[in-house]
C-alpha positions in Angstrom: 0.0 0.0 0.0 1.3 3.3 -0.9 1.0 7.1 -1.0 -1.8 8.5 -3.3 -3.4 12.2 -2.3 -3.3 14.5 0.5 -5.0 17.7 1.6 -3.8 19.9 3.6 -6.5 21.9 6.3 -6.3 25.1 6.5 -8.1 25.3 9.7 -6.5 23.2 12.6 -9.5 20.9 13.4 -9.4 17.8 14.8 -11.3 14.9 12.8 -13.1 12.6 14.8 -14.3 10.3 11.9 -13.8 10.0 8.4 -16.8 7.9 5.9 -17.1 7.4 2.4 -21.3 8.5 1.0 -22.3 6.1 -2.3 -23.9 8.8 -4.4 -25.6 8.3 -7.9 -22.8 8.6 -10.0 -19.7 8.2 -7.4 -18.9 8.9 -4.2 -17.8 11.5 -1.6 -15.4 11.0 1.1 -16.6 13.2 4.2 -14.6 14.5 6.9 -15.6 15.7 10.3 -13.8 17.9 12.6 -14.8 20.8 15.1 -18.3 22.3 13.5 -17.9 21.5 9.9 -17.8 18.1 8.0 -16.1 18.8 4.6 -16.8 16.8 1.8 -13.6 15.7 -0.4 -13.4 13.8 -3.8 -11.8 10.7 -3.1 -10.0 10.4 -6.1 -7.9 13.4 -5.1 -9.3 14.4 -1.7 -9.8 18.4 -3.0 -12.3 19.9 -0.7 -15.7 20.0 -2.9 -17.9 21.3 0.0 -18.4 22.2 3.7 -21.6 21.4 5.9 -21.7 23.8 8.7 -23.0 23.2 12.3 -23.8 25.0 15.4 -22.3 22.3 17.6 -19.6 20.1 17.8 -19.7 17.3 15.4 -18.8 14.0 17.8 -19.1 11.0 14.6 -20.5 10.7 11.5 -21.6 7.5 9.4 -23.0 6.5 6.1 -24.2 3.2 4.6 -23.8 2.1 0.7 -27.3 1.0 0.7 -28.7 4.6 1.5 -27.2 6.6 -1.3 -26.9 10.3 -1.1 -27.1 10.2 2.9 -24.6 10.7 5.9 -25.3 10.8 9.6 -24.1 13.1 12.0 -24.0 13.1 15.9 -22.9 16.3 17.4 -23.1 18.1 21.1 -26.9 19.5 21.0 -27.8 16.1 21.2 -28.9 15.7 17.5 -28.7 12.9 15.5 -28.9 14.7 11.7 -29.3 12.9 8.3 -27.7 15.1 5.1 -28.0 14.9 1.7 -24.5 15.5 0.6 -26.1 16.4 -3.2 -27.5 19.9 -1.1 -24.8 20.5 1.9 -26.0 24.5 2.0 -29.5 22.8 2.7 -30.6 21.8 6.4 -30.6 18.1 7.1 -33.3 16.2 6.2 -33.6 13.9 9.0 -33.4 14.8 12.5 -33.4 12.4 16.0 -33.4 13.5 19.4 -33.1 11.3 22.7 -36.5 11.7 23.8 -35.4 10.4 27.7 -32.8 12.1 29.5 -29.5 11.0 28.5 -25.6 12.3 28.3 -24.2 14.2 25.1 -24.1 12.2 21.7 -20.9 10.1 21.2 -21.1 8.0 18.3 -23.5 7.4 15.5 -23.7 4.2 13.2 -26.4 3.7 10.6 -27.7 0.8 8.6 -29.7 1.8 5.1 -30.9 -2.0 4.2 -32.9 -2.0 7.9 -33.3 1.8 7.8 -32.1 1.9 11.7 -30.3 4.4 12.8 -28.5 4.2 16.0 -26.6 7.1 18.5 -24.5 6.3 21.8 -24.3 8.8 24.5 -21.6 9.9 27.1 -21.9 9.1 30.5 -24.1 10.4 33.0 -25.2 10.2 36.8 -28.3 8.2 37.4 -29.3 8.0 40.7 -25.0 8.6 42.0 -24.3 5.9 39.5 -22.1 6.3 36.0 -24.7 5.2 33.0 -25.1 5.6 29.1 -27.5 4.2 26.9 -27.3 3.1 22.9 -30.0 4.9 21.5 -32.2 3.2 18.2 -34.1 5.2 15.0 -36.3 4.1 12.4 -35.0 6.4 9.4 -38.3 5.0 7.6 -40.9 5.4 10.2 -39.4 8.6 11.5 -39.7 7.3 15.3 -37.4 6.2 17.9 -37.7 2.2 18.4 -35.3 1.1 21.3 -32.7 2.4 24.4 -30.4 0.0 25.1 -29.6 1.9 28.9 -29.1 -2.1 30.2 -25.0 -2.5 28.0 -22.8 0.4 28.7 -21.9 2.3 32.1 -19.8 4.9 30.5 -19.2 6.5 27.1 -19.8 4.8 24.4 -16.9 4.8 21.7 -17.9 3.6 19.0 -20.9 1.7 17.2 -21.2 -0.6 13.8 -23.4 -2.4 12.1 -22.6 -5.9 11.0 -21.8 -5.8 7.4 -23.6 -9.4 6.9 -26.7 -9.9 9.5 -27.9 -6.3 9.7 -29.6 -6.8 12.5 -26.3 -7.0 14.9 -24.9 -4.0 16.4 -21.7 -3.7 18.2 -20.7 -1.0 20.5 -17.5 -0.5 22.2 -17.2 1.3 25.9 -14.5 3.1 28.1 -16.3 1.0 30.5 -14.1 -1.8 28.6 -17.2 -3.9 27.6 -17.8 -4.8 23.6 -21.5 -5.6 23.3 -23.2 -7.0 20.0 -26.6 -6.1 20.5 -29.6 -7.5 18.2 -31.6 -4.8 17.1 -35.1 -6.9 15.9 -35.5 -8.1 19.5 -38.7 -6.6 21.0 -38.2 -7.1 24.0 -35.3 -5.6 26.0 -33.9 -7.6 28.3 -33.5 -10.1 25.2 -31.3 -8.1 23.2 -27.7 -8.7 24.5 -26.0 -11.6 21.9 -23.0 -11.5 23.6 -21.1 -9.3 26.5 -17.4 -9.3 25.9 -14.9 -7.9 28.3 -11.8 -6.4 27.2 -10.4 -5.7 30.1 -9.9 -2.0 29.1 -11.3 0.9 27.6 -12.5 0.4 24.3 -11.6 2.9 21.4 -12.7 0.8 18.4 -14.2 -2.3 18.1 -16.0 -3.8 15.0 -16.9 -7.0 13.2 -14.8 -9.1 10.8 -14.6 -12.5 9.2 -15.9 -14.1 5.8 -19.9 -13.5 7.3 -18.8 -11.5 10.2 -18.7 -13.6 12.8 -15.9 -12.5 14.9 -15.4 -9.1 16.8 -11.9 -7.3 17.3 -11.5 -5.2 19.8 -8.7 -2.0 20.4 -7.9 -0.5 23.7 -6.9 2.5 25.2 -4.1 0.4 26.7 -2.8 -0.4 23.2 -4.2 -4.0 23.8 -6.2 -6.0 20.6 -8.9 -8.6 21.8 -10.6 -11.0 19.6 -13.5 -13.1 19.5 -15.7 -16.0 18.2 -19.1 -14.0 18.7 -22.0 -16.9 18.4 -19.8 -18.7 21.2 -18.5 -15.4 23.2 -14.9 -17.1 22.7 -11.8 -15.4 23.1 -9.5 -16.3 20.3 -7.0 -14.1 21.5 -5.7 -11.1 23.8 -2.3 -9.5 22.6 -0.8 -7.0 25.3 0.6 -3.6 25.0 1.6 -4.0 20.7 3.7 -0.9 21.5 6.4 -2.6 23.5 5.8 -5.8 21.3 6.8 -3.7 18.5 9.3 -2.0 19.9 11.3 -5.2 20.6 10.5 -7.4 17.3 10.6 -4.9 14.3 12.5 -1.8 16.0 9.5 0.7 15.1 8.0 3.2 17.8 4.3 3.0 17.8 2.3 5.4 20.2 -0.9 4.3 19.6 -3.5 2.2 16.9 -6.1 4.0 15.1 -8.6 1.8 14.1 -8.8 -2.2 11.8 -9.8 -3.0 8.5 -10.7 -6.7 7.1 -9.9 -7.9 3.4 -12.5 -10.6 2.5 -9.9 -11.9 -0.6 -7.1 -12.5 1.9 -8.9 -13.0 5.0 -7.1 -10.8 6.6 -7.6 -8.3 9.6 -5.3 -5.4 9.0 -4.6 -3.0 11.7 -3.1 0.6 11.3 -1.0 2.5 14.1 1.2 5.4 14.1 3.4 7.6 16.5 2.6 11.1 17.1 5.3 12.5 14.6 3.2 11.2 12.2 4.3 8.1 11.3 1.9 5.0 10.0 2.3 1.7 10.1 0.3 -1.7 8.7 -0.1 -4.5 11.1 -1.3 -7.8 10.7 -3.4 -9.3 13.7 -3.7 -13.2 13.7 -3.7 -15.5 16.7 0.1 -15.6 17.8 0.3 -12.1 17.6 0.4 -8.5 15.9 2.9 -8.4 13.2 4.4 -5.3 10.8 3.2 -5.5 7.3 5.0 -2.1 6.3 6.0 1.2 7.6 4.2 3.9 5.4 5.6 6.8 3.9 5.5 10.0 6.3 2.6 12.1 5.0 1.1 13.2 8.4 2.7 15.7 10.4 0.6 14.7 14.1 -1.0 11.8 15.4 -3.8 10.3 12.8 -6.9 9.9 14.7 -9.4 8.5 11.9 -9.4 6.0 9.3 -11.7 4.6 7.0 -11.4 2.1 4.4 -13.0 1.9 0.7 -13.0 -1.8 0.4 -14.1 -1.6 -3.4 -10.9 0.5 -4.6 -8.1 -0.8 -2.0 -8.2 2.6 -0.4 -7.4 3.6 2.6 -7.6 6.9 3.9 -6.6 8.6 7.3 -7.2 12.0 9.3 -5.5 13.5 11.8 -5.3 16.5 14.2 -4.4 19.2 12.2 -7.6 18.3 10.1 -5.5 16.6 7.3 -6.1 14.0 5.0 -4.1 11.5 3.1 -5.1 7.9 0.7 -3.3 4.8 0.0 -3.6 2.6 -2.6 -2.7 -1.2 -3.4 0.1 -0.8 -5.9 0.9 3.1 -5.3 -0.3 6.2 -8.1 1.2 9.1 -8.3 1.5 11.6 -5.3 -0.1 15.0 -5.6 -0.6 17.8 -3.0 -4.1 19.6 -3.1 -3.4 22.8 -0.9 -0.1 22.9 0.6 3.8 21.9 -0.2 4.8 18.1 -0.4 6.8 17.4 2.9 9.5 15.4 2.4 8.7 11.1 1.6 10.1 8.5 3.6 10.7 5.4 1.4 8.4 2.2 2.7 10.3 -0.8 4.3 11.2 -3.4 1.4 11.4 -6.0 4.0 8.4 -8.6 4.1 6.3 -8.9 7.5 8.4 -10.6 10.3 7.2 -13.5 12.0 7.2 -12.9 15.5 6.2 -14.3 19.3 2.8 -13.9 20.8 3.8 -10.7 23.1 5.3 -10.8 26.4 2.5 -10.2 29.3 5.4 -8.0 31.0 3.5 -4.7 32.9 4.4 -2.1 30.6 6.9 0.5 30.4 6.3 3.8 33.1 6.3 5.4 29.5 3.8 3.4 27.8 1.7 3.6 31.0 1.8 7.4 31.0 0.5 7.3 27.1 -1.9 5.3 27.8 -3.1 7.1 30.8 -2.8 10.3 28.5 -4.6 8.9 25.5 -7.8 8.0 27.9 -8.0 11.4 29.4 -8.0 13.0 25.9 -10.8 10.6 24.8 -12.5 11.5 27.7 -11.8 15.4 27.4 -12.7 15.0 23.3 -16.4 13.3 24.6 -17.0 16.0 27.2 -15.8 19.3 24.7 1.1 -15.5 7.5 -1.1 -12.7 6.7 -4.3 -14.7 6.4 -6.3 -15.2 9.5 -7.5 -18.3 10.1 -9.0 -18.6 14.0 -9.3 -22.6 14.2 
């Protein structure tokens, strides 16, 4: 995977996601950072358009079977469906928690069930921490379901299962990964499975050839897997940063987020350091291994990525607001609004095979970054390649 586009921000915003909106004839690739979410060509990543807020955008989402549409989640408590064809116009779809609940944290949509779901920050209920995951029909134009039963604190993230729509999983820094089902009636029947990562979650997600595992990232720098039917563990790799640190002689301060590649059956996991750096990981059972060290495009720590699984793209944000694509088998590079910084050549070498990692504490370091990266969620809230698990 190599360097292909880049744009340069002009306004120092940090993203807090990144999602690519099927359109009639194409796509857009839309970015979201303080009160705007600009919408980029993906093919060069030249800023087409800017939606404009009155709050702080928290997530945003789209879904290839709702054309035209991307969700937002943002500090009044909104939940607001755009049309990316009109971004002067207001949105066309708004949801609002209609109990009491904390700030909006994450958003996650699903256009083949038309459900549209929201998690919340954490609140005090009755001198205890709470937070609920909150459920929309986009059809009906009513709210269907609070899930206030999974979480105790924020909620981190939340996705749809790309092959039974019906599954949700949300992430917590209450260090749970829930897959919730989302045509259960009642609700004390929705919970499919309760898996405990031992640490506060910052992405989690589904993978597999019919999605039928969950992975799991940590604040700690940990990555959990599991069988999800059974609630199985498949495996729990500690701190990658010291792991990496001691196999392949890179410095990794943190991971961003996983992607999975049906054709290779791979789970692919990108991390960086917070000069910028980026770096491809393989996850399998006996342990996290480097794929390739990236060229240095970024100039601070990436905080978003999303992958276009039709094109082999990848494409990451980070906290000046910039964004940058990779592509299987490298195009040409070209610089949309500011000068090229100077490339650093990717590693020739192929992926080393390496140990499961030690179980070691970690570093007083590592344990600070940690610590540090967990109170900037928190402060960001409140303001063999192929994987084969048997």
């Amino acid at each position: 995977m190599d360097f292909g586009q880049e744009y340069r921000a002009k306004s120092a915003d940090t993203l807090c996601g990144l999602s690519l909106v099927s359109t009639s004839s194409d796509q857009v690739l839309a970015a979201a950072g303080g009160k705007n979410i600009r919408l980029h060509s993906p093919s060069t990543l030249s800023c087409l358009s800017t939606i404009g807020l009155q709050d702080t955008v928290r997530s945003i989402a789209a879904s290839s079977a709702d054309p035209n549409i991307l969700w937002s989640a943002s500090d009044d408590g909104v939940v607001r469906g755009w049309d990316v064809r009109y971004p002067k116009k207001e949105a066309m779809k708004k949801f609002s928690p209609t109990s009491r609940t904390g700030q909006l944290s994450s958003v996650a949509c699903c256009g083949e069930t038309g459900r549209v779901a929201a998690g919340t920050e954490a609140i005090k209920v009755e001198g205890e921490d709470a937070a609920s995951v909150l459920l929309w029909d986009v059809r009906g134009g009513g709210a269907v379901m609070e899930y206030d039963e999974a979480h105790s604190d924020t909620i981190t993230n939340l996705c749809f299962s790309p092959s039974d729509k019906k599954y949700l999983c949300s992430g917590s820094l209450d260090g749970l990964v829930c897959i919730i089902d989302t045509s259960v009636a009642d609700p004390d029947d929705t919970l499919e499975s309760v898996l405990n990562a031992e640490s506060s979650v910052s992405q989690a997600g589904f993978f597999g050839p019919v999605s039928e595992y969950a992975y799991c990232l940590t604040l700690t720098e940990t990555v959990l897997f599991w069988h999800i039917d059974e609630a199985q563990q498949l495996g729990h790799h500690g701190d990658v940063r010291q792991t990496l640190k001691e196999n392949s002689n890179i410095t990794v301060n943190y991971l961003v987020d996983c992607f999975y590649q049906a054709s290779s059956t791979q789970l692919t996991a990108t991390a960086g350091n917070h000069s910028g750096e980026l770096f491809l990981l393989n996850v399998n059972l006996d342990g996290v291994h480097l794929i390739k060290s990236l060229p240095k495009r970024h100039q601070t720590t990436v905080c978003c990525m999303s992958y276009d699984h039709a094109n082999q793209v990848l494409f990451t944000g980070d906290d000046s607001g910039s964004i940058c694509s990779w592509s299987e088998g490298g195009c040409s590079s070209k610089q949309t609004a500011a000068s090229s910084p100077e490339e650093n050549q990717p590693s020739s070498q192929p992926a080393s095979k390496v140990n499961a990692p030690k179980t070691e504490p970690p570093s007083a370091e590592a344990a600070t970054g940690s610590a540090n990266r967990q109170t900037k969620m928190k402060q960001q809230h409140k303001s063999g390649r192929k994987f084969k698990p048997y």
